[in-house]
N, C-alpha and C positions, 0 to 999 in steps of 0.2 A: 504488155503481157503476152506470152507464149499462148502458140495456137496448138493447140493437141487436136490430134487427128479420132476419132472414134472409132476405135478397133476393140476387138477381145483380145484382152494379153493371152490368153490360152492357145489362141492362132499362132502364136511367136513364139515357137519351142524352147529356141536356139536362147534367146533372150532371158523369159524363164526359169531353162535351165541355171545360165551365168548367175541370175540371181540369188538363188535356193542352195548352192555349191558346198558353200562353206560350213556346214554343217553336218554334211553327209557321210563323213565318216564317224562321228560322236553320234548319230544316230545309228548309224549301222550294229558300233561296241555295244548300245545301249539296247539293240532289239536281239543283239544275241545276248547278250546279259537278262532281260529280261524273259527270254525261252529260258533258260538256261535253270532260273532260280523257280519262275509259276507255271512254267509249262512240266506237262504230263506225258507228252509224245516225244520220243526221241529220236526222230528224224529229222534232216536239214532239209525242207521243201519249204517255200515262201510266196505266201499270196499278198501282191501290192496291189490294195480298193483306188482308185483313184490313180494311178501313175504317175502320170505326168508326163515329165521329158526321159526319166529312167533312172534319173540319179542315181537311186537307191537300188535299181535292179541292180545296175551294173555295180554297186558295192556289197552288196549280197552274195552277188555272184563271187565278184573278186574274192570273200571269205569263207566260201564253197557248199553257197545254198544252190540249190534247185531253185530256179525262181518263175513268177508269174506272174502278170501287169493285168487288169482290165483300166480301162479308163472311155470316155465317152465322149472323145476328142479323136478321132482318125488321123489326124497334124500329131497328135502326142505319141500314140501309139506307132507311126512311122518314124518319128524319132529314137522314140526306145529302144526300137529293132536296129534302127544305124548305130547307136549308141553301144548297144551289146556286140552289136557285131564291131566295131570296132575293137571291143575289147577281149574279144575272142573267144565271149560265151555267147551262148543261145537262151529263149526263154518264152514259153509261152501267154502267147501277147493277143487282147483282144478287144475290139471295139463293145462296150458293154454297159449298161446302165449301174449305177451302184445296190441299188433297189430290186431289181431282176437278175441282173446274173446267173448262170447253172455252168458250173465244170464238170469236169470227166473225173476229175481228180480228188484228192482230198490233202490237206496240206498240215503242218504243223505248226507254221505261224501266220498272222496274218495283220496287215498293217493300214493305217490310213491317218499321216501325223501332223497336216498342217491345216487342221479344220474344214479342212473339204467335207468334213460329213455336215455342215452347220450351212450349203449347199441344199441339202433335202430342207424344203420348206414347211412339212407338215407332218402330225406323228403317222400318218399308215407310212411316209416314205423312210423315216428315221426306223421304225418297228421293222421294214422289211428288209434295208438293210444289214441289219445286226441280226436278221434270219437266215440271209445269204451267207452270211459271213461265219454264222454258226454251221450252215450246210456244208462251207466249203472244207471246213477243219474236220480234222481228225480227235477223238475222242483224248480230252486232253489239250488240247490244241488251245493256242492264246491268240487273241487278237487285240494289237496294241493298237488304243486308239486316243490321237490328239485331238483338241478342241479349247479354243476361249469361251470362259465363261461370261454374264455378263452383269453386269451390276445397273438395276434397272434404275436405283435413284441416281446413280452419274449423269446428270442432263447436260453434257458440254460434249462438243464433238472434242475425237480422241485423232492421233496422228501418229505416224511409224515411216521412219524413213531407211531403204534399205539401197543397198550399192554395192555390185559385183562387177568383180573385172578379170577379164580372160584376153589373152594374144590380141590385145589391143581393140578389144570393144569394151569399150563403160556403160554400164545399164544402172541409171538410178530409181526408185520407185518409189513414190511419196501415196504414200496410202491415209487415203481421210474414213473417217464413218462419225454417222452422226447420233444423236443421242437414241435409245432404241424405245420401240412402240412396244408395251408392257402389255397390252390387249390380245395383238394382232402377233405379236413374239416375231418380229422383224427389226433390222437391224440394217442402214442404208450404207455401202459401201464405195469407194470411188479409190481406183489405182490411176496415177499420171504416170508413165512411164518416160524415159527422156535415154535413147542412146546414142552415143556417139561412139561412131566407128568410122574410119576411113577417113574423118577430114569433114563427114557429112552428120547428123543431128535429127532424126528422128523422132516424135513426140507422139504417145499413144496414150489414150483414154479412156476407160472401161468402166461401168457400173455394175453393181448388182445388189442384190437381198443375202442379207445369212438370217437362219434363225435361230434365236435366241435362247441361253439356256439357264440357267441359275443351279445350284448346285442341287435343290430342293427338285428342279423341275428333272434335271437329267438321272436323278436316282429313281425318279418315276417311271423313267424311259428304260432304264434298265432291268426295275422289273416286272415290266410287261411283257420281256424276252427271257423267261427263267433258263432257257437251255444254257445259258450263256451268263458264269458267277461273274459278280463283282471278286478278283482277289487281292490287288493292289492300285492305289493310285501315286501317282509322280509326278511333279511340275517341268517346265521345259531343259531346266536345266537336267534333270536327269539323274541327281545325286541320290535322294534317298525317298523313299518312302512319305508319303504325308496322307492325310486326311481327306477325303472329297468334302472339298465346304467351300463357303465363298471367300475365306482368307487369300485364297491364292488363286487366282482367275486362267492361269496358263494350265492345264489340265491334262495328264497322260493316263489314260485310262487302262489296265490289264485287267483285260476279261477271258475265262477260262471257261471253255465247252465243257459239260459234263457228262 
């Protein structure tokens, strides 16, 4: 059996990044499509909750937002900055809680797509988030937000295996979670990472909590923050419009400041 090392994939930008790649430009058409059709502001400025390694700045950028990362990883946040700059934009970039946050600024979209919000373990940290995120928009202004749903009577652990590859590094990542606590609204996660680059094999292993939502619980959550409408919801694929229920557990939320 393979020995994996205990690390936080979040330390491993470079990594990460390889993995998440392949979707970033379908995301990108889909967040200016979706300003385009719910949003109220007509300006290109771009706030990304959570970052990461920048993917998305830098294809934002490339289709000529104004853009802006916070994330609460200082390893990510210096990536995203090497990231842009390589690509020969700029963007303001900043070590920051999801929850807390304040800018200088006000923005016209604003984003957070791979369930990093489900990260906040408890409703004051979900409630203040989507406060932040109302403060940072401009009147008008959408903030598209992804999240899995979860289906509490599934009692079998669930698995997702993903593999990205770049100029010769393979990063595979076998992601387990286990059946979730219906009480406590936790949900036990485990990433194996496995790269091989250079001839050499790497193995990393990370835990954590998400919390739990069900379609019933998260329309709760939304209107305990009225500044911020419910206007459309969408699955990951991105095609059309659907219903917030628990048919469909992959969940894209567009919420509009008022």
């Amino acid at each position: 059996m393979p020995t994996f090392r205990q690390a936080d994939w979040y330390r491993t930008p470079h990594y990460y990044d390889i993995l998440l790649e392949d979707d970033t430009e379908l995301e990108g058409a889909f967040l200016e499509a979706a300003h385009a059709r719910h949003g109220k502001s007509r300006g290109r400025s771009v706030l990304e909750i959570a970052c990461g390694s920048g993917r998305l700045l830098v294809e934002m950028a490339r289709r000529g937002w104004q853009v802006a990362g916070i994330d609460l990883s200082p390893e990510m946040i210096e990536y995203s900055r090497e990231r842009l700059a390589l690509a020969g934009s700029t963007g303001e970039l900043r070590v920051a809680s999801m929850e807390e946050f304040r800018l200088r600024r006000s923005f016209d979209l604003a984003h957070c797509l791979i369930s990093t919000f489900r990260h906040l373990l408890d409703e004051r940290s979900a409630r203040g988030t989507l406060r932040c995120v109302s403060a940072a928009l401009k009147r008008g202004g959408i903030f598209v937000l992804g999240l899995h749903l979860t289906q509490y009577e599934y009692q079998h652990r669930q698995r997702e295996r993903w593999v990205g590859k770049r100029d010769g590094t393979r990063v595979v990542c076998n992601l387990q979670s286990w059946p979730p606590d219906p009480r406590k609204r936790r949900e036990r996660v485990r990433a194996r990472v496995t790269v091989e680059e250079r001839g050499r094999v790497e193995r990393l292993e990370s835990s954590w909590d998400f919390r739990t939502y069900d379609a019933a619980q998260l329309r709760r959550l939304l209107r305990s923050v009225p500044e911020l409408e419910h206007v459309a919801t969408y699955d990951f694929t991105y095609d059309e419009e659907r219903p917030l229920d628990d048919e469909q557990l992959d969940c894209v939320l567009v919420l509009r400041k008022k």
